[in-house]
Structure formats: structure tokens, C-alpha cells
NULO-104208 format. One line per 5 residues: number of its first residue (from 1); their letters; for each residue x, y, z of N, C-alpha, C. Coordinates in Angstrom, 1 decimal. Layout:
<sites>
NUM = A = X:Y:Z:X:Y:Z:X:Y:Z; ... .
</sites>
This chain:
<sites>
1 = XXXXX = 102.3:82.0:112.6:103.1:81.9:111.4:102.4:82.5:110.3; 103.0:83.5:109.7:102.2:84.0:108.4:102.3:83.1:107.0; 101.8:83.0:106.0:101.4:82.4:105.1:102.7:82.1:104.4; 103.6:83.4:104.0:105.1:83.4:103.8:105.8:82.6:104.6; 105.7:82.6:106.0:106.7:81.3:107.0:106.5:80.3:106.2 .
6 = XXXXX = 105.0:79.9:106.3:105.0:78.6:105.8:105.5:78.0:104.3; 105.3:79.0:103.5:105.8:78.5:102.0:107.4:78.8:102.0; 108.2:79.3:103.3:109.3:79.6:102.5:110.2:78.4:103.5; 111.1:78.0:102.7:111.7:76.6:103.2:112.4:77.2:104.1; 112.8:76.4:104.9:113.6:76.6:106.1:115.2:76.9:106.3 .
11 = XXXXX = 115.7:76.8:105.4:116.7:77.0:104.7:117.1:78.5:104.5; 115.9:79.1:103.9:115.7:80.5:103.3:115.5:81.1:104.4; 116.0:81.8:105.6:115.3:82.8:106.4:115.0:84.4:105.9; 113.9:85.1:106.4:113.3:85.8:106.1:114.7:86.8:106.1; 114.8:87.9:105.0:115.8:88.4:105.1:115.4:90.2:104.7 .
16 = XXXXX = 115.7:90.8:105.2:115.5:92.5:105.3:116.5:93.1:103.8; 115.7:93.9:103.4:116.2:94.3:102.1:117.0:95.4:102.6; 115.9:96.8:103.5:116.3:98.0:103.4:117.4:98.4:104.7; 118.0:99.1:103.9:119.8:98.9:104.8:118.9:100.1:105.6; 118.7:101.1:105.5:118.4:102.6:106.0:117.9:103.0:105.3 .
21 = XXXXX = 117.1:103.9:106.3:116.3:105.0:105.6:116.7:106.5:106.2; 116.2:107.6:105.8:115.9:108.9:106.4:115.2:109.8:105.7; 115.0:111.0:105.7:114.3:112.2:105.8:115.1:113.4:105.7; 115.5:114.0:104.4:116.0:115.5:104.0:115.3:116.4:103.3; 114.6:117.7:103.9:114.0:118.3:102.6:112.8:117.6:102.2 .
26 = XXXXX = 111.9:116.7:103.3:111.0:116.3:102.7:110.8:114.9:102.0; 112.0:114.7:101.3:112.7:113.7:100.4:112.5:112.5:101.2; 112.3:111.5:101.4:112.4:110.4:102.0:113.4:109.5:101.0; 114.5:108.9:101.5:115.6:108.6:101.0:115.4:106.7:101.5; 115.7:105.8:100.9:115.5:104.6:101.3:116.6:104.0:100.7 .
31 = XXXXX = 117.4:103.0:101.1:119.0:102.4:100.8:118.6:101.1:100.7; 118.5:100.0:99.8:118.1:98.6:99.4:119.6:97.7:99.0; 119.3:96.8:99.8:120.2:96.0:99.5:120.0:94.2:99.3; 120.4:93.3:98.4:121.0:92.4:98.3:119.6:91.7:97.7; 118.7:90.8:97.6:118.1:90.4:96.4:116.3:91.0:96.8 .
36 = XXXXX = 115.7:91.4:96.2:114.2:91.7:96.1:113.3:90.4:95.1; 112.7:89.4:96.0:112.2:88.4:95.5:110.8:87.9:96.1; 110.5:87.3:95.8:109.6:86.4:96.9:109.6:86.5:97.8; 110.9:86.2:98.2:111.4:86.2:99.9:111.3:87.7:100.8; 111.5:88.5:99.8:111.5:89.8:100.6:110.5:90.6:99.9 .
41 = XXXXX = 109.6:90.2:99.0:108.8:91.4:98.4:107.7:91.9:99.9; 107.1:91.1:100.1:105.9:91.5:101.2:106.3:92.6:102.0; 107.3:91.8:103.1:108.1:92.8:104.0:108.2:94.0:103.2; 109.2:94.3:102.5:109.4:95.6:101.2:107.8:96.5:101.1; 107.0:95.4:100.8:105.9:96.4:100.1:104.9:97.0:101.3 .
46 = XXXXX = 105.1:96.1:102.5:105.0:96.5:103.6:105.2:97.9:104.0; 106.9:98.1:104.0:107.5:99.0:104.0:107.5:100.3:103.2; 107.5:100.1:102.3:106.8:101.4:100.9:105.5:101.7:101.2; 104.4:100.7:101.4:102.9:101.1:101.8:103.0:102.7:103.0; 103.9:102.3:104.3:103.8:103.2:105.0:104.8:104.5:105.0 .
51 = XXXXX = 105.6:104.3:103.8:106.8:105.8:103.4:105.5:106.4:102.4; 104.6:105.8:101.8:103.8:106.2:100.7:102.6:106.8:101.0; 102.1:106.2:102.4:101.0:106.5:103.2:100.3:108.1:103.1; 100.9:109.0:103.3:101.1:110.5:103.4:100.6:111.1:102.1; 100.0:112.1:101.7:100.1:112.9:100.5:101.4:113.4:100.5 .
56 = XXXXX = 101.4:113.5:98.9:102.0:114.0:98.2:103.5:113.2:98.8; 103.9:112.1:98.4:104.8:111.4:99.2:106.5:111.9:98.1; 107.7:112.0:98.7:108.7:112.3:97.5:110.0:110.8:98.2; 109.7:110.0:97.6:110.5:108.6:98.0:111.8:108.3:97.0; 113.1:108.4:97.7:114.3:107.6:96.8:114.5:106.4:97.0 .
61 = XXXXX = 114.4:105.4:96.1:114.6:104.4:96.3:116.2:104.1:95.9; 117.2:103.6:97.0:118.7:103.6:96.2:118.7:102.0:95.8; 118.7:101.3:94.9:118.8:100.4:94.6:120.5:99.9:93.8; 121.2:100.6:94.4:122.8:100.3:93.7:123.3:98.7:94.6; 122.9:98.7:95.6:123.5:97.4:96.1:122.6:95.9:95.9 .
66 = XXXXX = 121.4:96.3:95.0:120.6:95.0:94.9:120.8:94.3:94.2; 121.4:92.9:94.5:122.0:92.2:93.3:121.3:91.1:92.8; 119.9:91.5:92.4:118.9:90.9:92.3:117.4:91.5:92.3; 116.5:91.1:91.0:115.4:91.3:91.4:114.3:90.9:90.6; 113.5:90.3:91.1:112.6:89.0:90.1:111.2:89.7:89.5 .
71 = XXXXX = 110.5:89.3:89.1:109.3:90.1:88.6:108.4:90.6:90.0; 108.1:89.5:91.1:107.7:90.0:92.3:108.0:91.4:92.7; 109.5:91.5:92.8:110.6:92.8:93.2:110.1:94.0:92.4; 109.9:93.8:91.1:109.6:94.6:90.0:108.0:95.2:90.7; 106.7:94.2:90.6:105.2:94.2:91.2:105.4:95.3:92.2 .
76 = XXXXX = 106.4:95.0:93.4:106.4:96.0:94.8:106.9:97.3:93.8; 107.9:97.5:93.1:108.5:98.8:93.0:107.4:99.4:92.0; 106.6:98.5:91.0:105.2:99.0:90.5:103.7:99.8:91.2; 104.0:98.9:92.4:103.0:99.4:93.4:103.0:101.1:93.9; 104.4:101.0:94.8:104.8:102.2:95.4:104.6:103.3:94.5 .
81 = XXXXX = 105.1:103.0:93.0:105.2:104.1:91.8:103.4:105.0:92.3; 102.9:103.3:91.6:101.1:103.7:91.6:101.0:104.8:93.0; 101.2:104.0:94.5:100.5:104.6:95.6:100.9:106.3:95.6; 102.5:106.1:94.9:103.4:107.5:94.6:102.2:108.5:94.2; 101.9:108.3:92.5:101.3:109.2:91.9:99.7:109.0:92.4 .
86 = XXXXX = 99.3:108.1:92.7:97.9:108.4:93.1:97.8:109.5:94.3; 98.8:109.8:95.3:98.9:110.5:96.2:99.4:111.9:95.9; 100.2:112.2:94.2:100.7:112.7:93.8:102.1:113.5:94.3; 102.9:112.5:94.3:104.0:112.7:95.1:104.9:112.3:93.9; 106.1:111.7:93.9:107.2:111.6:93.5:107.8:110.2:94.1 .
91 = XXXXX = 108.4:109.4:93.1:109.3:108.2:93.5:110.4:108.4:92.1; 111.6:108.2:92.9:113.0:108.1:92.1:113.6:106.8:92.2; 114.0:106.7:91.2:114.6:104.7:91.4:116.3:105.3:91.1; 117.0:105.1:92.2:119.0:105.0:91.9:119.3:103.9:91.7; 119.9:103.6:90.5:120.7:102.1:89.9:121.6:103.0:89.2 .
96 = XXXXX = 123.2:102.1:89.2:123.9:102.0:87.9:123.9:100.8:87.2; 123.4:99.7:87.7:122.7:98.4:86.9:122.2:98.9:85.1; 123.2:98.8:84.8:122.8:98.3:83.0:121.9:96.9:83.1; 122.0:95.7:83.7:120.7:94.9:83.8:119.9:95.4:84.3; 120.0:95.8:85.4:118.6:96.8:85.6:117.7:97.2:84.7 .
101 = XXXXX = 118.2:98.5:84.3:118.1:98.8:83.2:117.3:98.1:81.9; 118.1:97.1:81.8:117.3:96.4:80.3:115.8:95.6:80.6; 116.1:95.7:82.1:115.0:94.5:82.8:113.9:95.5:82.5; 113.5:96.9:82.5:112.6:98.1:82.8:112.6:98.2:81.0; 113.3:98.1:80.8:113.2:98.1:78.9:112.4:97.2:78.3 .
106 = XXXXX = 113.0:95.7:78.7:112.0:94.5:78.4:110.8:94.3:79.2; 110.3:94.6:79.9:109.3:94.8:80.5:109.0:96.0:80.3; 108.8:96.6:79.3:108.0:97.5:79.2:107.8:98.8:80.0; 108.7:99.1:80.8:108.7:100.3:81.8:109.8:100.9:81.9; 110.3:101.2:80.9:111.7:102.4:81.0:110.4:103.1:80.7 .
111 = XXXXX = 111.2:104.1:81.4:110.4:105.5:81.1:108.8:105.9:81.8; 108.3:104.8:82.3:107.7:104.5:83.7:108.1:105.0:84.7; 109.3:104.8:85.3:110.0:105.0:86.3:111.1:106.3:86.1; 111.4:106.9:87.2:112.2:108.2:87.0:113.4:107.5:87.6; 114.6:106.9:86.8:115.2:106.1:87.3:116.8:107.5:86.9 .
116 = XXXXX = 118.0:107.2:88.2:118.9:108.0:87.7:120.0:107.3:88.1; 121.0:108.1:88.4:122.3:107.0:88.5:123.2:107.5:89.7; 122.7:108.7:90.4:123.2:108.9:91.4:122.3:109.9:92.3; 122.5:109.8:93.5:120.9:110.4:94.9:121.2:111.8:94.2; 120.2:112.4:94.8:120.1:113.5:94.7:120.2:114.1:96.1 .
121 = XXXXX = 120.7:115.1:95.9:121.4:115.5:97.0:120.0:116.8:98.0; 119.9:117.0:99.0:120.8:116.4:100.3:120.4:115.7:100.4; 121.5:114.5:101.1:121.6:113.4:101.6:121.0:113.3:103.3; 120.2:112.5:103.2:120.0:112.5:105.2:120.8:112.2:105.7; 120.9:112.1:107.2:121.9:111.0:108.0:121.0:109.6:107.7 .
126 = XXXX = 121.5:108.7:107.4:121.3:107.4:107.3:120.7:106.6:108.6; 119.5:105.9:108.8:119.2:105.5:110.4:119.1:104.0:109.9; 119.4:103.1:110.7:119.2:101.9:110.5:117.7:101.5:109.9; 117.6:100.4:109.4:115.7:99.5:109.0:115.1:99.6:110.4 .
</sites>
């Protein structure tokens, strides 16, 4: 049992953020869904560590179906940025979240993040998490 089994109540099971991912052009395309917290940061940052792994990494993160995301959530999508440009690659954040939005404002990272409001196209075929 990892450290997270133990602190997360029983109640809460471990829950998978990323709907699909794929690969167009290089682009690595990633589809998030439903809340980024506590509960799912690790796994998540887990998952970013090894899309980031590579030089020069070029990562979309679609964040339009996440209906939630706590400062933890924020920490992972901080990370990946960092592992991003230290490798000197590229990360895009997709929201049409106006809270979103303000959350990156009041925290001090609008303009941190290359955040936009719709993928950029080509689109991959979609493969499951």
C-alpha cells in the first residue's frame, strides 16, 4: 500500500484524471478530466514526469472537462511547465474555464502558462489512459 492508500479514506477511491492521450506532429496531446486534487495529483504527476521525460518535450494539456483543481493540481501542472522548459520543449494548457482562468491570475501565473481556448490542430487519434 503506497503512502496515498493509506491517507486517502476509503470512501475516496483512487481515481484517473487522463481520459487519452496521443501523438501528432510530435505534439503530444493529453485529454484531463473531472477533479485534479490530492487524490489524483501523484498519479497525474507521475504521468507528466514520463510525457516530459524526452528533450525538447511539446505537451497539450486539454483541461476543458476538469471540473476542479486545488493548489496540489496547480503544483503538478507547475512541475511539468518547469520539466517542459528545462528540457526546452513546450507545454500548452486548453481551458475555456473563466475560473480557471482567475485561479492563474490570483496566483500569480497568468502569463506563466501558454494557456488557449481551443487544441491546436492536428488532432491525434485519441487512445485510451
Amino acid at each position: 500500500m503506497s503512502e496515498n492508500d493509506a491517507a486517502r479514506p476509503p470512501d475516496h477511491p483512487a481515481r484517473e484524471v487522463v481520459v487519452a492521450h496521443g501523438v501528432a506532429d510530435g505534439t503530444t496531446f493529453v485529454s484531463l478530466q473531472g477533479e485534479i486534487d490530492v487524490l489524483t495529483a501523484s498519479a497525474l504527476d507521475e504521468r507528466l514526469d514520463a510525457l516530459t521525460a524526452g528533450s525538447r518535450p511539446d505537451l497539450v494539456l486539454d483541461l476543458r472537462l476538469v471540473t476542479f483543481i486545488d493548489c496540489t493540481g496547480i503544483g503538478v501542472l507547475c512541475r511539468a511547465r518547469n520539466r517542459t522548459l528545462a528540457r526546452r520543449g513546450r507545454l500548452r494548457l486548453v481551458t475555456e474555464s473563466a475560473v480557471f482562468r482567475r485561479v492563474l491570475r490570483a496566483t500569480g501565473l497568468w502569463g506563466v502558462f501558454e494557456v488557449h481556448t481551443r487544441l491546436p490542430l492536428p488532432l491525434p487519434e485519441a487512445s485510451g489512459s
